[in-house]
VEXFIKOL-993974 format. One record per residue (C-alpha): residue in three letters; z, y, x. Coordinates in steps of 0.05 Angstrom, whole numbers, plus 32768, in hexadecimal, padded with zeros to 4 digits. Last residue first. Layout:
N
AlaZYX
...
***
This chain:
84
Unk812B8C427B02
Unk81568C177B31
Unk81878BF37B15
Unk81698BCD7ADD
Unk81468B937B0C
Unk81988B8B7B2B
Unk818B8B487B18
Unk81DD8B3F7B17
Unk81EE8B817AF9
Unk81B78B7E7AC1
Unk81C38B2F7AB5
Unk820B8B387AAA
Unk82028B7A7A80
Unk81D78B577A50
Unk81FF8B177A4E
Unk823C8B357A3C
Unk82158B5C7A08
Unk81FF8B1879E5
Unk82458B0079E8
Unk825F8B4279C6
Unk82318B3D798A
Unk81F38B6E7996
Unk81FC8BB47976
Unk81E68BC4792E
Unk81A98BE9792F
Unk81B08C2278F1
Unk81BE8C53791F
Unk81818C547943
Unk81768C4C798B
Unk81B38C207994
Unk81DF8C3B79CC
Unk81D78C1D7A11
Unk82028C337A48
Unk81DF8C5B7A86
Unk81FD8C5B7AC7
Unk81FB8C907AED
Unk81F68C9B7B3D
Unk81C38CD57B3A
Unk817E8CAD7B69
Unk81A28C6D7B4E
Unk818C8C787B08
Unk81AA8C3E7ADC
Unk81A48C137AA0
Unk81CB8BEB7A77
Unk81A28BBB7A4F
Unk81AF8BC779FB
Unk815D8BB179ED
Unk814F8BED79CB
Unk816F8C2779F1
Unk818F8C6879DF
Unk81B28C857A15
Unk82048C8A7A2E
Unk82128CA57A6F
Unk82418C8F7AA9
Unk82508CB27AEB
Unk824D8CA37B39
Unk825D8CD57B57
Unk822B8CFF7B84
Unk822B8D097BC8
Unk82548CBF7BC9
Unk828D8CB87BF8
Unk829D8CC57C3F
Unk829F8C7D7C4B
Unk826C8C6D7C25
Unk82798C3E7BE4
Unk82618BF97BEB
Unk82298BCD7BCA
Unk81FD8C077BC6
Unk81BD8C187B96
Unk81E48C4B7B76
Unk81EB8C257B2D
Unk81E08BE57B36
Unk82018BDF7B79
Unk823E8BF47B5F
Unk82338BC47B23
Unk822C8B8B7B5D
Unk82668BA57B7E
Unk82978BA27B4B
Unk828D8B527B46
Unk826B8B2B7B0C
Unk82718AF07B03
Unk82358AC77AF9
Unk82268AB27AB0
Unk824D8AB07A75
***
């Protein structure tokens, strides 16, 4: 595995802040499940959610466990995903 990965970066990754407010979020932060091809998490920091991949057809096995480790790792670390 790569870097390790710390509660605040996947904070970060999905509201676009490495700590919580002290009076809280406006919204909560929530998680969603959406169909998508390459199996990145994804996230929409404007409504706090973060999106877990499903495969976009049923028939499209899921990536072994290693490979997914690695897709979430590099998602929450390069923070690229985080911000559409």
């Amino acid at each position: 595995m790569g870097e390790k990965i710390k509660p605040e970066d996947v904070l970060q990754f999905v509201t676009g802040s490495r700590y919580e407010p002290l009076l809280g979020f406006g919204m909560k932060p929530s998680i969603s499940y959406k169909p998508h091809v390459m199996f990145m998490p994804t996230s929409s920091t404007c409504t706090n959610t973060l999106y877990l991949p499903l495969p976009d057809h049923p028939a499209t096995p899921f990536p072994n466990e290693d490979e997914q480790y690695k897709l979430f790792d590099n998602a929450f670390t390069t923070k690229i995903y985080g911000f559409k």
